[in-house]
C-alpha positions as CSV (number, residue, x, y, z in Angstrom):
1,X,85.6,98.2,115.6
2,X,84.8,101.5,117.1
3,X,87.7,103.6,118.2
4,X,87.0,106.2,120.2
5,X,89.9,109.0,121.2
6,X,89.6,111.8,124.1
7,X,91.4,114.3,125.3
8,X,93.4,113.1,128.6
9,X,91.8,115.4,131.7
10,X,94.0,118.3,131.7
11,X,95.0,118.7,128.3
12,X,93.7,121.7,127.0
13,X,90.8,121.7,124.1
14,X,90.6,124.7,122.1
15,X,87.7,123.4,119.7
16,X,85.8,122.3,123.2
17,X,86.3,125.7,124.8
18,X,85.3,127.4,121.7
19,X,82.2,125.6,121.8
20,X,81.4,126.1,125.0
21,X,82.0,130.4,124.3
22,X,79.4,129.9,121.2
23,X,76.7,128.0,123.5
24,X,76.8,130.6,126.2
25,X,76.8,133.4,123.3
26,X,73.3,131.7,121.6
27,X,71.7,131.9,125.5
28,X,72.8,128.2,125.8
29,X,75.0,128.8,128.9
30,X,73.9,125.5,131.0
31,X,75.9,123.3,129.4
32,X,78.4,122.9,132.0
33,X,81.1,121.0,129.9
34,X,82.0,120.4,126.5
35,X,84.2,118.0,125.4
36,X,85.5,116.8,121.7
37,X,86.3,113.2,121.1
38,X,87.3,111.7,117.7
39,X,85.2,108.0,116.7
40,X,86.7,105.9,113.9
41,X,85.3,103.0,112.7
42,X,87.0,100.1,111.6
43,X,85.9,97.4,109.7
44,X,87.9,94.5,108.3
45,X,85.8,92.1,106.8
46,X,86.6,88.6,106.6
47,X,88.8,88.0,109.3
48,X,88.5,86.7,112.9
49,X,87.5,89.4,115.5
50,X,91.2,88.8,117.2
51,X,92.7,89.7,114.2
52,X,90.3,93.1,113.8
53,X,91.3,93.9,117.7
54,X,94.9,93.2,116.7
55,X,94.8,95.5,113.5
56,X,93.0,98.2,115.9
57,X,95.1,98.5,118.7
58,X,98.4,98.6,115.8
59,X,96.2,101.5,113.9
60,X,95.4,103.9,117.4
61,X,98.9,102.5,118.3
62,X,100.8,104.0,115.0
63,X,98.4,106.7,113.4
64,X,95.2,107.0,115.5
65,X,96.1,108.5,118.9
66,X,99.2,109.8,121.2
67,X,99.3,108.1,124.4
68,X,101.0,111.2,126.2
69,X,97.7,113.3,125.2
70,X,94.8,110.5,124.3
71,X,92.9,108.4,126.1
72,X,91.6,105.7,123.7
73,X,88.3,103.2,124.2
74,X,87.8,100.6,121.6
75,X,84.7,98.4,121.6
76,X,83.6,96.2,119.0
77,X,80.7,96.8,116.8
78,X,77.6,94.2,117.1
79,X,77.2,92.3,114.2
């Protein structure tokens, strides 16, 4: 499973901003936007894909993200 973890809009992103100085410093300045995002991904072999979404959503759920701050899209990984 891939988990992928934003910033909610509005939440301020030091590492992003930081970026975004450095590119306009190296002549780089049309980026419009950066933005970080964490990716984690999951496997679990051996069991049914239900299971792996279960064990997913209890891993961004417990230790992965903070729903006051994160917004979270999990997708599952071909094959």
């Amino acid at each position: 499973m891939e988990v992928r973890i934003e910033l909610k809009p509005g939440v301020i992103d030091p590492e992003a901003e930081s970026v975004e100085k450095s590119l306009g410093l190296l002549g780089l300045a049309t980026v419009p936007q950066v933005e970080t995002a964490r990716i984690y991904d999951l496997e679990f072999p051996g069991i049914s894909a239900k299971e792996a979404q279960r064990l997913t959503r209890e891993a961004v759920d417990r230790l992965l993200a903070n729903p006051v701050i994160h917004r979270v899209t999990v997708r599952r990984m071909p094959p």
